[in-house]
Biopython code that builds the backbone (N, CA, C, O; Angstrom):
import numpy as np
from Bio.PDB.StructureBuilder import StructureBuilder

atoms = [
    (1, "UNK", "N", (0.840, -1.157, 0.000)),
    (1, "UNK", "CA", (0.000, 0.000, 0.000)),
    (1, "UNK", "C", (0.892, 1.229, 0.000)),
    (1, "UNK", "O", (1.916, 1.453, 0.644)),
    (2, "UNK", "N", (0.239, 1.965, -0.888)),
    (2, "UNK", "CA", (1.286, 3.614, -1.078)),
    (2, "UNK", "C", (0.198, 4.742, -0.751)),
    (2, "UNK", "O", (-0.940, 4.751, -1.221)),
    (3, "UNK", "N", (0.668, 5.587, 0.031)),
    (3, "UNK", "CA", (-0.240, 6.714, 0.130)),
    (3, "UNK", "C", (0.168, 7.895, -0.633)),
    (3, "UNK", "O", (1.392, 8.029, -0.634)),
    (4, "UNK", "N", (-0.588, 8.958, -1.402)),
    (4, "UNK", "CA", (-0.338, 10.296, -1.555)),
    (4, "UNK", "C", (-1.270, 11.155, -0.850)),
    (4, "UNK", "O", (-2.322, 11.084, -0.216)),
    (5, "UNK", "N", (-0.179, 12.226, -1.351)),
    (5, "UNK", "CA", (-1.130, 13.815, -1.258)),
    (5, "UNK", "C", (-1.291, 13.786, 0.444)),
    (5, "UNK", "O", (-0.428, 13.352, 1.208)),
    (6, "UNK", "N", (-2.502, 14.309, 0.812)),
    (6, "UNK", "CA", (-2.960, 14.204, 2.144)),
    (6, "UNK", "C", (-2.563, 13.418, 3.028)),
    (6, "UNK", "O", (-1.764, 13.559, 3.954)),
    (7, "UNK", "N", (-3.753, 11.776, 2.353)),
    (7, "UNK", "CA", (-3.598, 10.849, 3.047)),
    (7, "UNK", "C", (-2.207, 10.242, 3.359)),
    (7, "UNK", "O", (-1.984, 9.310, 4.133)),
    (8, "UNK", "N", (-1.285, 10.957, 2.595)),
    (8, "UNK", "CA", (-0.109, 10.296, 3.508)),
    (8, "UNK", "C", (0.550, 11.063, 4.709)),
    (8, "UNK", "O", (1.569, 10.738, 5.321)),
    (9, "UNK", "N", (-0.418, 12.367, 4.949)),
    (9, "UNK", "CA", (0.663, 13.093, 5.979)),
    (9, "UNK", "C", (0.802, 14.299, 5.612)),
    (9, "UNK", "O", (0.990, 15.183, 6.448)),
    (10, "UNK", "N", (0.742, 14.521, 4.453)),
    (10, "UNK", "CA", (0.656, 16.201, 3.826)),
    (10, "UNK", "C", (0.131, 17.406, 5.164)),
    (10, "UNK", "O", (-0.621, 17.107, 6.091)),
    (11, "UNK", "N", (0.526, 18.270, 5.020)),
    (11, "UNK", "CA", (0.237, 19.686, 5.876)),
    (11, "UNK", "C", (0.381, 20.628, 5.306)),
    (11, "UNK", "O", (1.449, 21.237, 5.372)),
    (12, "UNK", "N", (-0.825, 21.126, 4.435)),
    (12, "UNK", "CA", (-0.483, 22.381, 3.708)),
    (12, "UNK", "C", (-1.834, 23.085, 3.663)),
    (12, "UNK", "O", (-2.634, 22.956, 2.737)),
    (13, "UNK", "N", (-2.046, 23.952, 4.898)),
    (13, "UNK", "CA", (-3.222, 24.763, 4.444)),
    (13, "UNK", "C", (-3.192, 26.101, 3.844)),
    (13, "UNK", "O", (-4.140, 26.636, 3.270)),
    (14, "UNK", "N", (-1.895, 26.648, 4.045)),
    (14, "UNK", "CA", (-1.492, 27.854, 3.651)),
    (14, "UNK", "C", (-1.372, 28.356, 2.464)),
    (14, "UNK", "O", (-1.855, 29.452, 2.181)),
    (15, "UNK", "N", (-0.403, 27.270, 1.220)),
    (15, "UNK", "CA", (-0.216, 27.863, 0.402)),
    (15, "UNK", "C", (-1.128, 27.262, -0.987)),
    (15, "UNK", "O", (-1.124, 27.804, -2.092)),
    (16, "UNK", "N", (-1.815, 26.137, -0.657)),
    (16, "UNK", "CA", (-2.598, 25.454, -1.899)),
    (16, "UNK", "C", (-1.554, 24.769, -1.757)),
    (16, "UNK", "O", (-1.821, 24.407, -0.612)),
    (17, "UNK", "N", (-0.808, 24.399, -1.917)),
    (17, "UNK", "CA", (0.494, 22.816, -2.714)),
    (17, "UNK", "C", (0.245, 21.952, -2.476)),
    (17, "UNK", "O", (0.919, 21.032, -2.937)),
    (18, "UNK", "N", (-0.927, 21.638, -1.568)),
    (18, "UNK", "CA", (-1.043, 20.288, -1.597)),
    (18, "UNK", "C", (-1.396, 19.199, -2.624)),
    (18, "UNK", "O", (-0.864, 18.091, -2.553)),
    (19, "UNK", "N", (-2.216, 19.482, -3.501)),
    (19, "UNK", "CA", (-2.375, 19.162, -4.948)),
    (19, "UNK", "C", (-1.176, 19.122, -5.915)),
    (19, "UNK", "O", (-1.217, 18.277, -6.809)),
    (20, "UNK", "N", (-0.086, 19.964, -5.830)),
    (20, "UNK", "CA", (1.378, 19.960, -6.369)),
    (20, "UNK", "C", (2.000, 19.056, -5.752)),
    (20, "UNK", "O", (2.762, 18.402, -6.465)),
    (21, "UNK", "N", (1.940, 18.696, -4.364)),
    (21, "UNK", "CA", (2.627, 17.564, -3.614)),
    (21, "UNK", "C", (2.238, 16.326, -3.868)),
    (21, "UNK", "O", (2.887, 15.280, -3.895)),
    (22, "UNK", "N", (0.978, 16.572, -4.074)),
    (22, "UNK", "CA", (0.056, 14.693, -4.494)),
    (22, "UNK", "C", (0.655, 14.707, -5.469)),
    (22, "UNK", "O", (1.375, 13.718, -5.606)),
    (23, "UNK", "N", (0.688, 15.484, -6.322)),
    (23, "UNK", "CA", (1.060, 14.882, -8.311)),
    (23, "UNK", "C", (2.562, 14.908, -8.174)),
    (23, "UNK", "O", (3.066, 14.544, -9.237)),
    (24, "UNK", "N", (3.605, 15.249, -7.115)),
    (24, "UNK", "CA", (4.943, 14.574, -7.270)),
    (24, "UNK", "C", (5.180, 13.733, -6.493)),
    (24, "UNK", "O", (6.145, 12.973, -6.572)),
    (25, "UNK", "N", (4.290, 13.732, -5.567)),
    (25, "UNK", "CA", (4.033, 11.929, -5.137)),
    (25, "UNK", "C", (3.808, 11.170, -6.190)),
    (25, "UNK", "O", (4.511, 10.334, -6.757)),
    (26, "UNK", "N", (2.480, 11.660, -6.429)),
    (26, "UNK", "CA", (2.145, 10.238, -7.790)),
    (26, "UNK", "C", (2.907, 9.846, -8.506)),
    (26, "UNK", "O", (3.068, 8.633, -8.644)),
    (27, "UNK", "N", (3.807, 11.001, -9.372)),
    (27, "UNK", "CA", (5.040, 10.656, -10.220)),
    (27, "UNK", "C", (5.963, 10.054, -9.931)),
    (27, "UNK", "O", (6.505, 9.487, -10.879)),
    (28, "UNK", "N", (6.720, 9.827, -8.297)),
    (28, "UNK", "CA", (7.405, 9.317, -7.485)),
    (28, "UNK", "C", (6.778, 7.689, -7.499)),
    (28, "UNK", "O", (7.427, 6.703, -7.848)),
    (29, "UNK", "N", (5.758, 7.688, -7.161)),
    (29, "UNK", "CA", (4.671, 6.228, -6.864)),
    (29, "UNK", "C", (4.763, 5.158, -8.503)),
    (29, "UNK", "O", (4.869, 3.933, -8.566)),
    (30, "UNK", "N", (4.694, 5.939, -9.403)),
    (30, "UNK", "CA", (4.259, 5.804, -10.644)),
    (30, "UNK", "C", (6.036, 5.199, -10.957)),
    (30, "UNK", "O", (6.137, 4.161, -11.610)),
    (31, "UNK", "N", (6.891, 5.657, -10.634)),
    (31, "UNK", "CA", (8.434, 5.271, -10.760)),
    (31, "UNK", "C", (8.766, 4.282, -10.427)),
    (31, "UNK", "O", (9.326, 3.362, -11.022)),
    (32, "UNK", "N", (8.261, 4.475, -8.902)),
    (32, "UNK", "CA", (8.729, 2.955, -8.115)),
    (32, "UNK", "C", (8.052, 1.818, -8.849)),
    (32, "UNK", "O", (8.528, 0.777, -9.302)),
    (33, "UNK", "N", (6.503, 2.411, -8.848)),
    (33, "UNK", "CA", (6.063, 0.748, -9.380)),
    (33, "UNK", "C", (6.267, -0.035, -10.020)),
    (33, "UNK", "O", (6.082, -1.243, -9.876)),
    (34, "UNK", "N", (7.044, 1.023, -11.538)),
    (34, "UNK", "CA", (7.686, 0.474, -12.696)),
    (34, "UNK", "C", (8.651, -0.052, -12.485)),
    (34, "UNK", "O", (8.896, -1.100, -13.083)),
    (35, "UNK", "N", (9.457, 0.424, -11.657)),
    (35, "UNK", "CA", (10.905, -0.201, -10.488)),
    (35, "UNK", "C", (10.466, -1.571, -9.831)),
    (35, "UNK", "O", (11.253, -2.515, -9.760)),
    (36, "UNK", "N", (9.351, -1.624, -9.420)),
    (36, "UNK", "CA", (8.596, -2.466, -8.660)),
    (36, "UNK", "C", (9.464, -2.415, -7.277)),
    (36, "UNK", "O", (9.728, -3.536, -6.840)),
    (37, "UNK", "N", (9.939, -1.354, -6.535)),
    (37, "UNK", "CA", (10.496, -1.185, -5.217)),
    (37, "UNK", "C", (9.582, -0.213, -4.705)),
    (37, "UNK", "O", (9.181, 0.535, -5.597)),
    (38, "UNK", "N", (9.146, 0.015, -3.646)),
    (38, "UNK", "CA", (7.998, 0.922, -2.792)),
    (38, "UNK", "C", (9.235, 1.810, -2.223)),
    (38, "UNK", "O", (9.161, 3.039, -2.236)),
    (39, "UNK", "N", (10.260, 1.195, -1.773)),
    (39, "UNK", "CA", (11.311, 2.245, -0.851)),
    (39, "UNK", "C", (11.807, 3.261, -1.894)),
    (39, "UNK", "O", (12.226, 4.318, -1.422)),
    (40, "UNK", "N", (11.828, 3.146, -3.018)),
    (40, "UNK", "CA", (12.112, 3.750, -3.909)),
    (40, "UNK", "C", (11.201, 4.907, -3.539)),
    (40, "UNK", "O", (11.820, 5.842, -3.031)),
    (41, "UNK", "N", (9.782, 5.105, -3.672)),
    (41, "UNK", "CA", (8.796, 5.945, -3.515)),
    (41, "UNK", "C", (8.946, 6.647, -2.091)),
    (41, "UNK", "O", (8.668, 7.843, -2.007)),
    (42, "UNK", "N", (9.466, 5.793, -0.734)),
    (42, "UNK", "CA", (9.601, 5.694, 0.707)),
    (42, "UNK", "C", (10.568, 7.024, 0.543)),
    (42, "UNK", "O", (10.191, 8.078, 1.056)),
    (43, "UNK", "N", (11.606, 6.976, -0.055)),
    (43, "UNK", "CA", (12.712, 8.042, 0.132)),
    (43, "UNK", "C", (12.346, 9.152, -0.644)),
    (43, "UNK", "O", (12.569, 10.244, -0.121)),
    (44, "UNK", "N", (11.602, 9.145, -2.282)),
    (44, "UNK", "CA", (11.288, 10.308, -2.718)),
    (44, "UNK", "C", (10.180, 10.912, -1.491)),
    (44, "UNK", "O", (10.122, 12.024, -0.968)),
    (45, "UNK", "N", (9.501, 9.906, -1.324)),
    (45, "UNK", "CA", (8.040, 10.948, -0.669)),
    (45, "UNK", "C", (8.617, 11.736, 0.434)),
    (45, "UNK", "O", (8.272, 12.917, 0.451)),
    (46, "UNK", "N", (9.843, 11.134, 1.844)),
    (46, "UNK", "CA", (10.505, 12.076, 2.636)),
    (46, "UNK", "C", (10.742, 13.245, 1.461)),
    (46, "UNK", "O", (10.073, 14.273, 1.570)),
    (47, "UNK", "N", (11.337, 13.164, 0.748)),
    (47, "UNK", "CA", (12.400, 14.506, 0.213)),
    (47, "UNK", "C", (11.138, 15.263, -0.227)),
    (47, "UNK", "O", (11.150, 16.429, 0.169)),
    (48, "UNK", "N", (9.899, 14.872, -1.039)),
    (48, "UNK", "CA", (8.731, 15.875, -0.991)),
    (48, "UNK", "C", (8.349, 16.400, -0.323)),
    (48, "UNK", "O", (7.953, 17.559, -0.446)),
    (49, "UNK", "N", (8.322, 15.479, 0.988)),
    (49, "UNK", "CA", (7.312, 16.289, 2.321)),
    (49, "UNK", "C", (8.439, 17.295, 3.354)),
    (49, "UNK", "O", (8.139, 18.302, 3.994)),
    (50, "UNK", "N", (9.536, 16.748, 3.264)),
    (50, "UNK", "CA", (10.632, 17.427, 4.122)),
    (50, "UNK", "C", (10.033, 18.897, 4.086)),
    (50, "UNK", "O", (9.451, 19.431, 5.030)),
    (51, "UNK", "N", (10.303, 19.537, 2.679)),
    (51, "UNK", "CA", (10.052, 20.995, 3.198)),
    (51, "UNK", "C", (8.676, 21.771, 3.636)),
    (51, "UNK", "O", (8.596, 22.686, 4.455)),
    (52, "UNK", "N", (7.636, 21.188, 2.900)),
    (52, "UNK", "CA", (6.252, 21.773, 3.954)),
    (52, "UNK", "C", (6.201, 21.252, 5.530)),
    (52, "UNK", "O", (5.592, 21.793, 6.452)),
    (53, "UNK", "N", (6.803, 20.362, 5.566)),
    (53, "UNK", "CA", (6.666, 19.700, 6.977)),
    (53, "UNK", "C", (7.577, 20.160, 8.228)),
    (53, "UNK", "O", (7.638, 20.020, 9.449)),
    (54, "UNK", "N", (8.234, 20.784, 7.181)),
    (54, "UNK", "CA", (9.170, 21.870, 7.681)),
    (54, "UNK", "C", (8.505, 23.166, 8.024)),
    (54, "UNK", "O", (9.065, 23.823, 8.901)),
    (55, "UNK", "N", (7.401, 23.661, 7.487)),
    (55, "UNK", "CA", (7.603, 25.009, 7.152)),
    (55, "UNK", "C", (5.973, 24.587, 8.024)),
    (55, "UNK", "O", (5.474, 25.522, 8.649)),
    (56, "UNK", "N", (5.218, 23.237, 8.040)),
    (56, "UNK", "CA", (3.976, 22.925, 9.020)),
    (56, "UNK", "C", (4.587, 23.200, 10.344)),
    (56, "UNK", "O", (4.189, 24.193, 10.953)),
    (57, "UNK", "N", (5.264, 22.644, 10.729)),
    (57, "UNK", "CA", (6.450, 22.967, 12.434)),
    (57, "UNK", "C", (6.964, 24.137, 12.609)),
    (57, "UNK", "O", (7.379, 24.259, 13.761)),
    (58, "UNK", "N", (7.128, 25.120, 11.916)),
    (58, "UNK", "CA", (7.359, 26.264, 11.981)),
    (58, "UNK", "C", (5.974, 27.121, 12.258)),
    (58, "UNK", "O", (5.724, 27.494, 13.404)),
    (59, "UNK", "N", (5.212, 27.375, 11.313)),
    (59, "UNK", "CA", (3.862, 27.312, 12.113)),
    (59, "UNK", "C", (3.092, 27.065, 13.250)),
    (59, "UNK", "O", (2.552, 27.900, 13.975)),
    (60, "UNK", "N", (3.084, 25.616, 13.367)),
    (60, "UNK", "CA", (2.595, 25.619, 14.834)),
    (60, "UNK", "C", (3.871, 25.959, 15.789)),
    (60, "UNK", "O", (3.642, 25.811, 16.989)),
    (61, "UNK", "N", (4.943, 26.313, 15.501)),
    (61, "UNK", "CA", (5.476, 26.576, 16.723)),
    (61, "UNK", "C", (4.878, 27.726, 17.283)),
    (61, "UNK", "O", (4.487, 27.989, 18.420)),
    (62, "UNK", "N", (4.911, 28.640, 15.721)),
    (62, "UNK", "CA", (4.240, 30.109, 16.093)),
    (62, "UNK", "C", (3.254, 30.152, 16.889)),
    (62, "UNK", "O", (3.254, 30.925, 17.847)),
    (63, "UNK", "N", (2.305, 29.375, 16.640)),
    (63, "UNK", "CA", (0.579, 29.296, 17.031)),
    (63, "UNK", "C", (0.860, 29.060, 18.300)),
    (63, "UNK", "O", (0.341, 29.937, 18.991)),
    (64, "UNK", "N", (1.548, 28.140, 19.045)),
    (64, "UNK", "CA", (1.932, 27.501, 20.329)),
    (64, "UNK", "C", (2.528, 28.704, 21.279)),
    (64, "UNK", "O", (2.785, 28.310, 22.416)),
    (65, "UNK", "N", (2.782, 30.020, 21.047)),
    (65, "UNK", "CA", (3.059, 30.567, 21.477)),
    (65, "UNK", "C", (2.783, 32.118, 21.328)),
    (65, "UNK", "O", (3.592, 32.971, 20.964)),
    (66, "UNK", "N", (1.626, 32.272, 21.646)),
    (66, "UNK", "CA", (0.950, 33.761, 21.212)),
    (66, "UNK", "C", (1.951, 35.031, 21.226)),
    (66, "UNK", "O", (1.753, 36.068, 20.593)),
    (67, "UNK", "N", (3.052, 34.770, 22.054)),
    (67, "UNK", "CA", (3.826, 36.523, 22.178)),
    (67, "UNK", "C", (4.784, 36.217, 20.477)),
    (67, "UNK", "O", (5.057, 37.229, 19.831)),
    (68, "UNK", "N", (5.152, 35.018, 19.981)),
    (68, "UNK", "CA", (6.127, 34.796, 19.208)),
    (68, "UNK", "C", (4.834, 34.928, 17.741)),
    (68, "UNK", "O", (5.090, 35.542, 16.705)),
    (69, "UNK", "N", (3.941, 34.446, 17.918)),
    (69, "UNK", "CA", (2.794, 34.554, 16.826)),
    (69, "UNK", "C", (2.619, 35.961, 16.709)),
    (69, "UNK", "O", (2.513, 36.308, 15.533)),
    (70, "UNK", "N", (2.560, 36.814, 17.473)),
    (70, "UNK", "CA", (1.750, 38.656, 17.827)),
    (70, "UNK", "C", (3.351, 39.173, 16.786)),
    (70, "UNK", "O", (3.289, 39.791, 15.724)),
    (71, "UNK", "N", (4.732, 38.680, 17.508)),
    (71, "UNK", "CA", (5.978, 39.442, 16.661)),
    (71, "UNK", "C", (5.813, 38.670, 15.198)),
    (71, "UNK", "O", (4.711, 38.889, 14.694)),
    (72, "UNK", "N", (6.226, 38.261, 14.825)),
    (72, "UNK", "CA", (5.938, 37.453, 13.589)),
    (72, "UNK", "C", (5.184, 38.069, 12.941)),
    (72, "UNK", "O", (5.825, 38.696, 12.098)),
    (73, "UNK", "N", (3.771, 38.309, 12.835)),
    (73, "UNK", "CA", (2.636, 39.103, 12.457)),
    (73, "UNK", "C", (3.265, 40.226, 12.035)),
    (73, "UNK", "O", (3.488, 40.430, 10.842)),
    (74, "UNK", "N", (3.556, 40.936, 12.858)),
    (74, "UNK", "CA", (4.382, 42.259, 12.783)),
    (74, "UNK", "C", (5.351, 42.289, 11.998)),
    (74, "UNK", "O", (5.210, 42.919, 10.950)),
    (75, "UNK", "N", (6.457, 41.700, 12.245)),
    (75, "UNK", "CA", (7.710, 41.400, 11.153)),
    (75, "UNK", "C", (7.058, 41.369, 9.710)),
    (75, "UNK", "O", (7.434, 42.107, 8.799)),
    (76, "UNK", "N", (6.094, 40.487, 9.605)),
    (76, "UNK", "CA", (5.279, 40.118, 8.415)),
    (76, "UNK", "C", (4.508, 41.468, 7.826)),
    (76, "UNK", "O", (4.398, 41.576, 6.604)),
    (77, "UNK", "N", (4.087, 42.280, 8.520)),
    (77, "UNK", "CA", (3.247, 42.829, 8.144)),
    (77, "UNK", "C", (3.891, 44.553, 8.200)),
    (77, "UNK", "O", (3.247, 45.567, 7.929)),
    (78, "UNK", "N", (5.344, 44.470, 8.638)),
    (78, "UNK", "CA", (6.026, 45.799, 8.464)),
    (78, "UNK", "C", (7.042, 45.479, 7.410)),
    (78, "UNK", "O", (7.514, 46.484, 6.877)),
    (79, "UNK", "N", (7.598, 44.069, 6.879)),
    (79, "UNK", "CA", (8.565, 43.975, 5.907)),
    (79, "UNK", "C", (7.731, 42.352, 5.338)),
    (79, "UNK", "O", (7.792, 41.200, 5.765)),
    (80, "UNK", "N", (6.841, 43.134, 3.965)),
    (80, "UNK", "CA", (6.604, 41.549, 3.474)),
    (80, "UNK", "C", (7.491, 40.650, 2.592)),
    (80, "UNK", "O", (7.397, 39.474, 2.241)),
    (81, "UNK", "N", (8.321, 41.559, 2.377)),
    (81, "UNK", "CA", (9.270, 40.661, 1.690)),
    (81, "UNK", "C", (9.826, 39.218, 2.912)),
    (81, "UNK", "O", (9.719, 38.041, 2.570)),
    (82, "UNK", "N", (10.331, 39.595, 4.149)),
    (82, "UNK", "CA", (10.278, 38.575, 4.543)),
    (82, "UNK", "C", (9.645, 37.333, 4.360)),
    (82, "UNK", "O", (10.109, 36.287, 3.905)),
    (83, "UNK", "N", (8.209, 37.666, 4.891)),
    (83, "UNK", "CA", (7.100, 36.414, 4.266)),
    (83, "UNK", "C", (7.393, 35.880, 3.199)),
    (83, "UNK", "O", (7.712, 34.692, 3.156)),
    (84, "UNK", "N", (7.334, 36.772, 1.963)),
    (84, "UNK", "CA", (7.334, 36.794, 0.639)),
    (84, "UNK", "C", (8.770, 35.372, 0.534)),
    (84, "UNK", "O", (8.572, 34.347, -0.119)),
    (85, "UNK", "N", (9.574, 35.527, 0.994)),
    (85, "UNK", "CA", (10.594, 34.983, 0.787)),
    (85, "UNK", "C", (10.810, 33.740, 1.427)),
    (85, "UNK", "O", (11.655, 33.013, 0.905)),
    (86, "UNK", "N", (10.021, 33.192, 2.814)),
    (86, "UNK", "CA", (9.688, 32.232, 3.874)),
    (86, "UNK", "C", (8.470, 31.342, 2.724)),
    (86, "UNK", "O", (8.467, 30.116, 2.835)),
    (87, "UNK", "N", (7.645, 31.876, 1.839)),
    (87, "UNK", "CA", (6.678, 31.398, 1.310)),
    (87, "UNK", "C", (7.434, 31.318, -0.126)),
    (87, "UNK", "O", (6.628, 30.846, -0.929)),
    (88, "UNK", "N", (8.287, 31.512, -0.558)),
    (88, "UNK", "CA", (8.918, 31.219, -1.761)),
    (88, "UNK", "C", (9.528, 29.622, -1.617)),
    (88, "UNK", "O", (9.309, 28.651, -2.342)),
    (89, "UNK", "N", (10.364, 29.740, -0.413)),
    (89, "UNK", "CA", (10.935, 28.468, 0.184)),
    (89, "UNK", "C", (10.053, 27.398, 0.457)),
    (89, "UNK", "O", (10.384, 26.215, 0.375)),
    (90, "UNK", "N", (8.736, 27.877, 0.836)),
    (90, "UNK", "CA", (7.825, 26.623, 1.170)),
    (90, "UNK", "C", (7.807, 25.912, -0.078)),
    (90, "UNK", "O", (8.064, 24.717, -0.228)),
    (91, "UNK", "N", (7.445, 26.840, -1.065)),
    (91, "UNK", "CA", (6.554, 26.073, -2.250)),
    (91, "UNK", "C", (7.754, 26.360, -3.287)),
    (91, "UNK", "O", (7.558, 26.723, -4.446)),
    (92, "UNK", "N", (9.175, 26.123, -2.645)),
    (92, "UNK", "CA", (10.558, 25.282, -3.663)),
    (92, "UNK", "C", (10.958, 26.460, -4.735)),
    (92, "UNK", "O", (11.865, 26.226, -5.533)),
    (93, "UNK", "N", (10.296, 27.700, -4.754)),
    (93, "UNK", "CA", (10.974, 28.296, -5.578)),
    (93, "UNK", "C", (12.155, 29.274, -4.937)),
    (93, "UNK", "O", (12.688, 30.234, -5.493)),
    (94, "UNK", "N", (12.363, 28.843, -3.840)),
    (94, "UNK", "CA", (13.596, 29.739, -3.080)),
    (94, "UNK", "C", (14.455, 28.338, -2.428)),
    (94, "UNK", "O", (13.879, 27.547, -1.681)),
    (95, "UNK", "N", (16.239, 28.137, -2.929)),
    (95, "UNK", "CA", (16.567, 27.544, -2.241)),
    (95, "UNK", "C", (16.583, 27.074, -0.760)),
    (95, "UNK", "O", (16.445, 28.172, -0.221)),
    (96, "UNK", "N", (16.650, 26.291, 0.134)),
    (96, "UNK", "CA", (16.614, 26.062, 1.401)),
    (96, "UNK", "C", (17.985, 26.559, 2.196)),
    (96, "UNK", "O", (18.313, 26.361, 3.365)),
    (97, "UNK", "N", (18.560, 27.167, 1.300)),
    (97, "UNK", "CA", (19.693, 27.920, 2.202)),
    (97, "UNK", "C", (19.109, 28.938, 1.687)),
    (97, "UNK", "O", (20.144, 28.878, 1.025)),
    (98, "UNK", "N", (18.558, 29.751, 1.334)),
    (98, "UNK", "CA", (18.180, 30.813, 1.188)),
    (98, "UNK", "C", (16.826, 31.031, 2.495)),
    (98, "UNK", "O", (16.396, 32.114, 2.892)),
    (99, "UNK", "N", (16.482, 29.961, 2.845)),
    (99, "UNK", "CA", (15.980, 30.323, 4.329)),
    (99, "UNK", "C", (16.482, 30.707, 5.375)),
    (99, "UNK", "O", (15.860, 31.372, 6.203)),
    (100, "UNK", "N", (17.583, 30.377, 5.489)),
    (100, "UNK", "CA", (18.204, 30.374, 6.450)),
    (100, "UNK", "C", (19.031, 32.142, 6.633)),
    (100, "UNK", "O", (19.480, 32.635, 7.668)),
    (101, "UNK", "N", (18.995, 32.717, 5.307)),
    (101, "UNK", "CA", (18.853, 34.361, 5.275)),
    (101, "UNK", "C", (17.090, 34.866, 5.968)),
    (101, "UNK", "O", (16.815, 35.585, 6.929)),
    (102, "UNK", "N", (16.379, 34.286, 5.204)),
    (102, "UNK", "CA", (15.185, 34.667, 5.691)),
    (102, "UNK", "C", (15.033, 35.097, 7.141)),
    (102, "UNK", "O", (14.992, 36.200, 7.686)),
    (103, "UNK", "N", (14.932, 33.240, 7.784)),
    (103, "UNK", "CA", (14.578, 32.945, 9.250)),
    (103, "UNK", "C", (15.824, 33.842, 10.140)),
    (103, "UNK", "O", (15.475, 34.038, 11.304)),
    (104, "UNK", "N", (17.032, 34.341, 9.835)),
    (104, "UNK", "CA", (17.681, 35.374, 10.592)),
    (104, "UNK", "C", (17.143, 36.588, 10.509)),
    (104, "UNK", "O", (16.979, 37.057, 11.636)),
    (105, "UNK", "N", (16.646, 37.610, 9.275)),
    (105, "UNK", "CA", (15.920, 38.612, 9.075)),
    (105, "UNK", "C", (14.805, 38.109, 10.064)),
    (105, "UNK", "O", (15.101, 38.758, 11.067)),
    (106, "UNK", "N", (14.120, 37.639, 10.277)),
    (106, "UNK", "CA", (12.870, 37.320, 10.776)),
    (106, "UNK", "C", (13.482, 37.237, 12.102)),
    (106, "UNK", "O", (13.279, 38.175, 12.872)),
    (107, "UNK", "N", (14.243, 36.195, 12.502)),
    (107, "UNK", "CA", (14.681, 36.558, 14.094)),
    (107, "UNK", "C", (14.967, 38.052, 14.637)),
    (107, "UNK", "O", (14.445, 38.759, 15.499)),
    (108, "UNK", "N", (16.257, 38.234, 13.547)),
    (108, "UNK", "CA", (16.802, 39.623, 14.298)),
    (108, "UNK", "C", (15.588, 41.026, 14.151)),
    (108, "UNK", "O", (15.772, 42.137, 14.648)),
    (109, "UNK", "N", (14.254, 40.568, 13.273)),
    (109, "UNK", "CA", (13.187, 42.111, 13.668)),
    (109, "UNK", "C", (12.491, 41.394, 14.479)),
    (109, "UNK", "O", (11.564, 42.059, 14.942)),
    (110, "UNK", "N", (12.524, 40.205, 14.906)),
    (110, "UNK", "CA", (11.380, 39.836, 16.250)),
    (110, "UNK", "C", (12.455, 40.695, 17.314)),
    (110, "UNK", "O", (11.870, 41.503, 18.036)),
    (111, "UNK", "N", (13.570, 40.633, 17.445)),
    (111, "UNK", "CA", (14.129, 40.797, 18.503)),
    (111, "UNK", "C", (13.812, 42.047, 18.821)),
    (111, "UNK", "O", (13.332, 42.271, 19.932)),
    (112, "UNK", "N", (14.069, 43.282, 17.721)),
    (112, "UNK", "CA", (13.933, 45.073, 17.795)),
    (112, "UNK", "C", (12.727, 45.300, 18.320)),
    (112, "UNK", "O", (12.339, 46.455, 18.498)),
]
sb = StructureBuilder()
sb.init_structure("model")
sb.init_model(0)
sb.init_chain("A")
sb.init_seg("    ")
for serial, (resi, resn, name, xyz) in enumerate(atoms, 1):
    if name == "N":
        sb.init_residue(resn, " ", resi, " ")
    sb.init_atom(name, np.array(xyz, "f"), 0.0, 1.0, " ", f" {name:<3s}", serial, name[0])
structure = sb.get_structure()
């Protein structure tokens, strides 16, 4: 048994991708089978989900903590490029080291 999209775990209410994530699952699923190996599919589907599932835990951390959710907001909503650039990374069109510029901009104006 192979799961996509959702039913395997997906977390994406934010940006729509979840429908982009099912169809590179499927394509992943659709590989292996022809492979006839499932782990084949086992390791693409981590490397699909890694970064929303990344960027789902980042989220609720926010939510989990109303004073860090209230700055955030703010950061977001006085420099959107930040966001702009945190939401580029979700949905793969911004390298994942290029977060890591982001999430410091974003620390160092929570801090001010």
């Amino acid at each position: 048994m192979a799961l996509v999209g959702d039913a395997s775990g997906s977390v994406d209410a934010i940006t729509g991708e979840g429908l982009g994530i099912a169809f590179q699952q499927a394509l992943a699923l659709a590989d292996a089978l022809e492979r006839e190996d499932l782990r084949e599919y086992a390791a693409a589907h981590r490397r699909i989900a890694r970064r929303p599932a990344f960027m789902a835990d980042f989220m609720l951390l926010m939510d989990r903590w109303p004073l860090l959710r209230k700055r955030a907001l703010q950061v977001f909503a006085n420099r959107p490029d930040i966001f702009a650039r945190l939401l580029a990374m979700h949905v793969g069109e911004l390298p994942v080291l290029d977060f890591a510029a982001a999430s410091f901009g974003l620390a160092w104006r929570m801090l001010l």
